[in-house]
C-alpha angles and dihedrals in degrees: 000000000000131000101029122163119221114208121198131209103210112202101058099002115055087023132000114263095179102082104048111357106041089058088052091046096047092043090048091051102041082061107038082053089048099056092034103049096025094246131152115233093272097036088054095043086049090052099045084044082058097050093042096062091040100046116017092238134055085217093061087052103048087043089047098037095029125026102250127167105233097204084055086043103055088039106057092039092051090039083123097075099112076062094050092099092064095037103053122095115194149157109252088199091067100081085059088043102054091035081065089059116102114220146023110334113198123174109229110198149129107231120106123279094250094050097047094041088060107044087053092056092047103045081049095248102104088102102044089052104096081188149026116206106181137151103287102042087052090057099259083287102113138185138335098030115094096244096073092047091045089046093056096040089053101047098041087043090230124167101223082215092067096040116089108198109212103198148154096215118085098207087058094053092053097052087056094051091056087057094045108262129149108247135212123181118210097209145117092224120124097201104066114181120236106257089065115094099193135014116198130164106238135352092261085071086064107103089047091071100068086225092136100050 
């Protein structure tokens, strides 16, 4: 098959958040939700849980619920990123893993432009990306809901037939199902939904799915 479309997930698909960068986010934002709301730590953890599960993203609720200004949001709550070098975990193998791979590469996620901008340059992918799709080029309205994918569909002129998201969260691979989209899953886990194509177990397993002839 020719002129397929890879889509990539960033924070636990093209590196591994979880170690270093989750826990700053989560602690950023738990902060950033309790003085702005007036909540104590578990109050504020319990609210950006809700939004979370409503709207796939704490920002959407507080903008929607509180008035808060995004751009002040996602920087204040990425203001770590002169400590990015030290913080980032990563396979080295990818950029000759993704270089392998025939056809458009963009990265799908909703993490801010600057964020994602330098984790790609530090990870050495920056080069290999035809297209950035962050927050704030998706209109502050992230995954899973349909806009975003619309959105990105629409300006690049895609078919969804021809994309293939590559992605760590289950929900977003749902909602690209629904359009049409081929769907793998980066995950260890042994039960997979329907809706997911392919599991691997980390982008590097990627040529050997046959997904781009």
């Amino acid at each position: 098959m020719t002129g397929r479309v890879w889509l990539f997930d960033l924070d636990n698909t093209l590196h591994d958040a979880n170690p270093h960068i989750f826990p700053a986010i989560s602690r950023a934002m738990g902060e950033y939700v309790a003085h702005r709301v007036g909540l104590d730590e578990q109050e504020a953890r319990q609210l950006r849980d809700h939004y979370w599960r409503r709207y796939g993203a704490t920002l959407t609720g507080l903008v929607r619920h509180h008035g808060v200004d995004p751009h002040h949001f996602l920087a204040t709550t990425h203001a770590f990123l002169d400590y990015l070098p030290r913080m980032l975990v990563h396979e080295p193998a990818l950029r000759h893993v993704l270089k392998r791979l025939p056809g458009r590469k963009i990265v799908f996620s909703n993490a801010p432009r600057r964020y994602v901008e330098a984790v790609l340059e530090l990870i050495g992918l920056r080069s290999l990306i035809d297209g950035i799709w962050c927050i704030e080029r998706l209109r502050f309205t992230p995954k899973p809901h349909g806009a975003a994918f619309r959105r990105l569909l629409s300006r690049e002129r895609l078919d969804a037939r021809r994309c293939i998201l590559v992605e760590d969260t289950p929900a977003n691979l749902r909602a690209a199902k629904r359009l049409g989209m081929t769907t793998v899953l980066v995950s260890r886990a042994q039960q997979v939904p329907a809706y997911v194509d392919r599991r691997i177990k980390s982008v590097l397993e990627l040529p050997k799915l046959g997904l781009s002839r």
